[in-house]
C-alpha positions, 0 to 999 in steps of 0.5 A: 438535611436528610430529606433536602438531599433525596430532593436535590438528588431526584432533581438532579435525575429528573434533569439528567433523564430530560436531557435524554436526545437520540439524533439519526446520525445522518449528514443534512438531517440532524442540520435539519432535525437535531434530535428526539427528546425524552417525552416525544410521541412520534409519528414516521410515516410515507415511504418504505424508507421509514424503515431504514430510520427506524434502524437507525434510531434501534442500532444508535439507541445502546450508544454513550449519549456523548455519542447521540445515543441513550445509552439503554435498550430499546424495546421494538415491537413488530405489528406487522410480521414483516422483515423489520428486525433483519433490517435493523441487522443490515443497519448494524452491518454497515456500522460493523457492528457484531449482530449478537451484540445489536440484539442483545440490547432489543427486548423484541416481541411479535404483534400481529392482531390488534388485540395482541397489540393493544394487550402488549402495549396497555398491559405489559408495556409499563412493566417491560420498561421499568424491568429493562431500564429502556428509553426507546420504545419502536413499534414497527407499522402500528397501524397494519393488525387494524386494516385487518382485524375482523371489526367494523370501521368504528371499532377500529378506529376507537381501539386504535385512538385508545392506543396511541392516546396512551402511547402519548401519554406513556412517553410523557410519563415515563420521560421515554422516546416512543416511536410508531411508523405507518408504512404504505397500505392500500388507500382505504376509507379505514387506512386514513382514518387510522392515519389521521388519528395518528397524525392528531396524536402526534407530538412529533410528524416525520412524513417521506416521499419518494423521488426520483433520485433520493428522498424527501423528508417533511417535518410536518408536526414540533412543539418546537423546531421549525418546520420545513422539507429536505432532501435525502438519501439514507446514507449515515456517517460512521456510527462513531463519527460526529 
């Protein structure tokens, strides 16, 4: 009877924690793309608004899950020594929210070599999650420490192929949201190798272009949802309203 409970109880957690969904909360696109799920390995990549999305998805992550959230940290890693974490605070700004209490729910770390990188990530990561109780796990421009790490083009791509490999397999194991972003670099032969590892590895591919007026979105990569393109301007409702 004992052991029918424990089993019926880790069902029941197992079923809560696969219901994890983080929506963006941004009026045209959550129509278009309702949420992440828990086990999702995704890719957000083109423009420099990838940056604005991934604010959202850090400020939104510490909300109720009745209100879109996870209810739970977020671990961002910086991979590119740039003004990622004064973005995500200009994001909690326009939701009012207090900075203070935006980042006391990151568990925020520097990155700016490939093999920092991979040591943070293939090292320390599991232990970070399991210590913090996270449920987003954000890396901000994984690709930039191997455009300038001082290695050859195949050593590059074999670490950075290991990498996101295991960042794949780690959301599915760990039943997480793990989000990578490529921001613009210069168009060399090493940035679309590395871009192409990243979109096979992809569960998920979120691509934006720029136009003239606002932006353009393309889900290029879902087990699931249908694909398509939108246009949009990174306006957000209120933070609360749904």
């Amino acid at each position: 009877m004992q052991k029918m409970a424990i089993q019926t109880l880790q069902h029941i957690t197992t079923q809560i924690t696969n219901n994890l969904r983080l929506t963006f909360n941004i009026p045209t696109l959550d129509e278009f793309f309702p949420a992440f799920n828990a086990g999702d390995f995704v890719v957000l990549y083109g423009s420099q608004n990838v940056t604005f999305l991934m604010s959202q998805l850090c400020v939104r992550a510490h909300l109720p899950r009745e209100q879109g959230g996870l209810a739970s940290k977020v671990v961002f890693i910086d991979a590119a020594n740039s003004s990622s974490l004064h973005n995500i605070l200009h994001v909690a700004g326009l939701h009012q929210l207090e900075s203070q209490e935006v980042l006391e729910q990151l568990q925020h770390f520097r990155a700016y070599t490939a093999y920092r990188l991979h040591s943070l990530i293939m090292g320390q990561l599991e232990q970070i999650i399991e210590s913090s109780g996270a449920k987003l796990v954000i890396i901000s421009d994984i690709i930039c420490p191997f455009l300038t790490e001082n290695a050859d083009d195949q050593e590059a791509r074999t670490a950075y192929s290991q990498l996101v490999n295991y960042l794949s397999n780690f959301a599915k194991k760990h039943a997480i949201i793990v989000v990578t972003t490529n921001l613009p670099h210069e168009n060399t032969p090493r940035s679309r190798i590395l871009q192409e590892i990243s979109v096979a590895k992809a569960g998920i591919l979120l691509r934006l272009t720029k136009t003239p007026y606002s932006s353009d979105i393309e889900l290029e990569k879902h087990p699931s949802y249908m694909l398509g393109v939108i246009g949009f301007k990174p306006e957000t409702k209120n933070l609360l309203t749904f």
